[in-house]
C-alpha positions as CSV (number, residue, x, y, z in Angstrom):
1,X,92.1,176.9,86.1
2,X,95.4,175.8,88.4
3,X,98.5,175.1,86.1
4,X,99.5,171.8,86.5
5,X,102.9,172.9,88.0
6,X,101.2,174.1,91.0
7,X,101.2,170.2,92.2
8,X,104.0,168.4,93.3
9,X,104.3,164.3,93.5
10,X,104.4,162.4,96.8
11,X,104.8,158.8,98.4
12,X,106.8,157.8,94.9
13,X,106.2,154.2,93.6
14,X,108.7,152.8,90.7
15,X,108.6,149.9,88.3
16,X,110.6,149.4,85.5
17,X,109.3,146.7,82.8
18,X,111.2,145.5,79.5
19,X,109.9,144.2,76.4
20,X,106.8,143.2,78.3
21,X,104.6,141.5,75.4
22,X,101.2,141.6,77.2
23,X,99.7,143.3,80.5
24,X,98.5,140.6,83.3
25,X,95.4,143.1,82.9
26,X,93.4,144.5,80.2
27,X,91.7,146.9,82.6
28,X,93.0,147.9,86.4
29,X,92.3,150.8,88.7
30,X,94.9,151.9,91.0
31,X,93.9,154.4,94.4
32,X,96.8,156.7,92.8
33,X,98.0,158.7,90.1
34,X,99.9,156.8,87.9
35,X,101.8,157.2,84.8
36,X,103.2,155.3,82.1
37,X,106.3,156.3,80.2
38,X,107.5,154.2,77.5
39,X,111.0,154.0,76.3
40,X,110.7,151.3,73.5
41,X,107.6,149.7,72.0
42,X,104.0,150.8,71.8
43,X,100.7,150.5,73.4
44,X,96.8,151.1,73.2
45,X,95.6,152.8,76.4
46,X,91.9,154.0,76.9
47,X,91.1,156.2,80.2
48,X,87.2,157.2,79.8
49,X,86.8,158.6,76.4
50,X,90.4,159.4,76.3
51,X,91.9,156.4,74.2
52,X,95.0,156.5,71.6
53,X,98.6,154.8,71.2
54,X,102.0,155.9,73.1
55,X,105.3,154.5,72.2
56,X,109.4,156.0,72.6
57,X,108.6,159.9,74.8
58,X,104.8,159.5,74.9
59,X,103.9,159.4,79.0
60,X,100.0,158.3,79.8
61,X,98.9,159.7,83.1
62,X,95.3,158.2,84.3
63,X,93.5,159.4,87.5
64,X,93.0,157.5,90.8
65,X,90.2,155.2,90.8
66,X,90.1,155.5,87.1
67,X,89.3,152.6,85.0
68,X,92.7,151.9,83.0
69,X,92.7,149.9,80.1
70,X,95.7,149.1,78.2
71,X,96.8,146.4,75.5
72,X,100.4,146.0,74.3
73,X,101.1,146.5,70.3
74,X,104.8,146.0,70.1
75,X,107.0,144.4,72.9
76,X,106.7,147.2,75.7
77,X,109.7,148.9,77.7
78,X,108.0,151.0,80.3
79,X,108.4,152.8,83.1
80,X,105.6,152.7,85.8
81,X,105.2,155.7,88.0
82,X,102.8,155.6,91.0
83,X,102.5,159.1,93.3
84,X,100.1,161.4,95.2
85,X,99.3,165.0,93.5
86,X,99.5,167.6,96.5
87,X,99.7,171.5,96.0
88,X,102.6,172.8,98.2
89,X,100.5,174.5,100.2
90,X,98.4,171.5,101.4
91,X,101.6,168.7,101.5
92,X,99.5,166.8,104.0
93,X,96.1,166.6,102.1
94,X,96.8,164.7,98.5
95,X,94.3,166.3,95.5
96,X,91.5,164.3,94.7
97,X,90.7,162.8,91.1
98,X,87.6,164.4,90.9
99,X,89.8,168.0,90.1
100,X,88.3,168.9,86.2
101,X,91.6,169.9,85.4
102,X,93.4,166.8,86.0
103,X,91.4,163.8,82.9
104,X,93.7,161.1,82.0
105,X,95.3,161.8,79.1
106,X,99.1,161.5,77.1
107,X,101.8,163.8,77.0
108,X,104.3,164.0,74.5
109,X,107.6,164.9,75.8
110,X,109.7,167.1,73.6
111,X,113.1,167.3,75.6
112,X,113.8,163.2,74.7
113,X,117.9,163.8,75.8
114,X,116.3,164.4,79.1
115,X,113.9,162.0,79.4
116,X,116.2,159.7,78.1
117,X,118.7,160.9,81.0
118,X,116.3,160.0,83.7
119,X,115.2,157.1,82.3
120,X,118.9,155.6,81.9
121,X,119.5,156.6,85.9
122,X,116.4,155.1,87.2
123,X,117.3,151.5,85.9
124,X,120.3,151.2,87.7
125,X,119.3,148.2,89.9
126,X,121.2,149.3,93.1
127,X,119.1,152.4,93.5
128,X,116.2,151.1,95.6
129,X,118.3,149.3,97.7
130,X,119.7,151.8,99.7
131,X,117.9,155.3,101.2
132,X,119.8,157.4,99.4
133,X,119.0,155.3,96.2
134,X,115.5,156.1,96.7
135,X,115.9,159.6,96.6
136,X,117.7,159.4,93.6
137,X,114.8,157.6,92.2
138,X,112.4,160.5,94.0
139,X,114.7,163.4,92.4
140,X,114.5,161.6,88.7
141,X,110.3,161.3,88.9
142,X,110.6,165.0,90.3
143,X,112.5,165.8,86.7
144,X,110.2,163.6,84.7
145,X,107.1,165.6,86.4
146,X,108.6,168.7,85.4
147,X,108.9,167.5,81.8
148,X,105.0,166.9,81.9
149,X,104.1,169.9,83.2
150,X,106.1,171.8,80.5
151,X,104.4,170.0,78.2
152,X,100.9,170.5,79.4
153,X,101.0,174.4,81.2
154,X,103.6,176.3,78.6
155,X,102.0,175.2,75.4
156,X,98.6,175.9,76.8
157,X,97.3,172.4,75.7
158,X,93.7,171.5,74.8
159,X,92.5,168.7,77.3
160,X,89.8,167.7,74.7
161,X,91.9,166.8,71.3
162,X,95.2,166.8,73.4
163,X,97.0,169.1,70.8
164,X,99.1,172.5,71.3
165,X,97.2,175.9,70.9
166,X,98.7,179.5,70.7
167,X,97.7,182.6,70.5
168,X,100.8,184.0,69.2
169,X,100.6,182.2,66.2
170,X,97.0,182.8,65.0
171,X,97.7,181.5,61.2
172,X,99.2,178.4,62.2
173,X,96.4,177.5,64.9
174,X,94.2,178.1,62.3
175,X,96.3,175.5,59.7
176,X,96.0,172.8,62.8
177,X,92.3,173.5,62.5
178,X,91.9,172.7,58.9
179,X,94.3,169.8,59.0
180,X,91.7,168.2,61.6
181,X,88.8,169.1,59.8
182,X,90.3,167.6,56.2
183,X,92.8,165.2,57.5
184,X,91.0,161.9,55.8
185,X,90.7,164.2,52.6
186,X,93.3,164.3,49.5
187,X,94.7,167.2,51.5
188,X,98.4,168.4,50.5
189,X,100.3,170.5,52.9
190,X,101.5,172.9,50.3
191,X,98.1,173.8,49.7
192,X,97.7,175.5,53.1
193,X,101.3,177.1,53.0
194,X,100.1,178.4,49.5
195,X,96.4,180.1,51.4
196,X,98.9,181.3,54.0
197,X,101.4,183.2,51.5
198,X,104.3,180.9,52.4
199,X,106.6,178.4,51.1
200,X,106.7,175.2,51.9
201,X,109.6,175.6,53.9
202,X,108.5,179.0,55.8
203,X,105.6,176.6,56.7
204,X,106.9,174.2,58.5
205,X,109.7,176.3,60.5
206,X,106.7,178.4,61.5
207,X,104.2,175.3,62.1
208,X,107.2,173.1,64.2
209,X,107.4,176.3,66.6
210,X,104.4,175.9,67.9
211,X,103.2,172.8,67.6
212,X,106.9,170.8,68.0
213,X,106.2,168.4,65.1
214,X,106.2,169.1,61.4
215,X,102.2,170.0,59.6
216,X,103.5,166.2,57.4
217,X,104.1,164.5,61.0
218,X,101.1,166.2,62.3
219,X,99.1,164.7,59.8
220,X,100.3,161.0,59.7
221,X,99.4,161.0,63.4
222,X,95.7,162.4,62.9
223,X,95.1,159.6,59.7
224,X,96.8,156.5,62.1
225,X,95.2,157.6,65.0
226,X,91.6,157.4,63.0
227,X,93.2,154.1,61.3
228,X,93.9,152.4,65.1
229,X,90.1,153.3,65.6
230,X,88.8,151.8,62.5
231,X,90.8,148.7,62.7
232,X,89.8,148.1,66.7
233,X,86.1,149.3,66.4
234,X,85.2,147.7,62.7
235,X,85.1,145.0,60.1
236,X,86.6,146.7,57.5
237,X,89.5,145.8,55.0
238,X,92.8,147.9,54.5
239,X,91.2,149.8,51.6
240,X,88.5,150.8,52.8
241,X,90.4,151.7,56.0
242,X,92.3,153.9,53.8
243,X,89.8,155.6,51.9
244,X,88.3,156.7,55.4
245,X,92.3,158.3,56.1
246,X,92.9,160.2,53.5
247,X,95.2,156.9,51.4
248,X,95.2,156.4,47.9
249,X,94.7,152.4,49.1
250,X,95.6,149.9,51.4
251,X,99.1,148.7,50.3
252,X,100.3,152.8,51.2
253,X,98.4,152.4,54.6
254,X,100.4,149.7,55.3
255,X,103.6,151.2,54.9
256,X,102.7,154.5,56.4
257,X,100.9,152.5,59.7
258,X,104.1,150.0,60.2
259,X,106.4,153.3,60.1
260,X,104.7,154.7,62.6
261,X,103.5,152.0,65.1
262,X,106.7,149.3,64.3
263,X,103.7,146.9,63.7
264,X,101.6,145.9,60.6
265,X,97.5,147.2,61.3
266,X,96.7,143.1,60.6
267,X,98.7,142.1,63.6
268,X,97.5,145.9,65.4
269,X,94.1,144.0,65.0
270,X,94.9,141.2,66.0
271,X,96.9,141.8,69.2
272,X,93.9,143.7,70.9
273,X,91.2,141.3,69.9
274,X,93.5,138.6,71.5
């Protein structure tokens, strides 16, 4: 399977878009690449059976001629990236969407200094007026390509559950393993430091290595991803939301859910049914 770095983006289109409140269209398909990377807010995105949330560092990438649907949760600042995948080797002839390797999916970016950095030069509004302005804008994609394919070749990353793996951590993949298979269980985190012969603290250095977020962060993100879900796809109250997440009961789902997507999961509902 090709690493993603082999590819390099042509024919660059750029949009920036602040504290957009709703998209003109709940679903679009576009004849390129394109990407969304959000620096403030949040949104829902579904890409074929890829669906989840991305807010600050989170870049979603959906295929040409792939259905793109996408409703805002919190008042979006995002940049839109539009560009032709071509391997170096073939600049003429761009890569087609059909490539297995290449779903739609999001990428978390780790490096947010940088990404920050590029996103900070690309708003400066003289840029696309002149032609060197526009190859600042094609050198600061360029960067923010790089970032992705970081992301998505050196950690090795699942294209199914869209999580790190590593072989040279063995116990810690297998601690991700169990925190997906008992994440909407009373699970405690010391409990699988404890089967691992660690501290708490040995734990998480040794967890946040590979995997760039701590096992309690990790978590979180599994249970509100799996609340999102419930709330969009059922009829069912805050408590009994939470007993499906792993919550004691609604009022802590509450807090944890607005913590984490700047947005209570009554107005989450609400928003996308609108």
């Amino acid at each position: 399977m090709s690493r993603l770095s082999t590819y390099v983006p042509h024919d660059m289109y750029y949009m920036y878009w602040e504290r957009k409140e709703k998209f003109l269209l709940y679903e679009d398909i576009d004849e390129n690449w394109t990407m969304f990377a959000v620096e403030n807010g949040s949104f829902y995105y579904e890409i074929g059976e890829e669906q989840g949330t991305a807010s600050l560092g989170d870049i979603v990438i959906c295929p040409p001629k792939t259905p793109f649907k996408r409703v805002v949760i919190s008042p979006l600042s995002f940049h839109n990236i539009k560009i032709e995948l071509r391997r170096p080797d073939r600049a003429t002839q761009p890569e087609q969407h059909e490539d297995p390797l290449f779903p739609g999916r999001k990428v978390s970016i780790v490096d947010l200094e940088r990404l920050r950095f590029n996103f900070d030069r690309l708003k400066f509004p003289k840029l696309r007026a002149t032609s060197s302005g526009r190859r600042k804008i094609s050198h600061h994609i360029l960067d923010i390509w790089y970032l992705i394919c970081e992301e998505w070749d050196h950690d090795n990353q699942t294209l199914a559950h869209g999580m790190p793996h590593t072989a040279d951590d063995p116990e810690m993949t297998w601690a991700a393993q169990e925190m997906k298979r008992q994440a909407f269980e009373e699970l405690q985190i010391k409990q699988l430091a404890t089967a691992l012969g660690l501290t708490h603290t040995q734990f998480t250095i040794r967890f946040k290595k590979v995997y760039h977020t701590t096992p309690h962060k990790y978590m979180t993100s599994l249970r509100v991803e799996k609340a999102c879900t419930l709330l969009l796809e059922t009829q069912m109250n805050l408590n009994q939301i939470s007993e499906c997440c792993g919550y004691q009961n609604g009022y802590y789902l509450n807090r944890v859910f607005t913590k984490e997507m700047g947005i209570t999961p009554g107005k989450y509902r609400k928003l996308h049914q609108i």
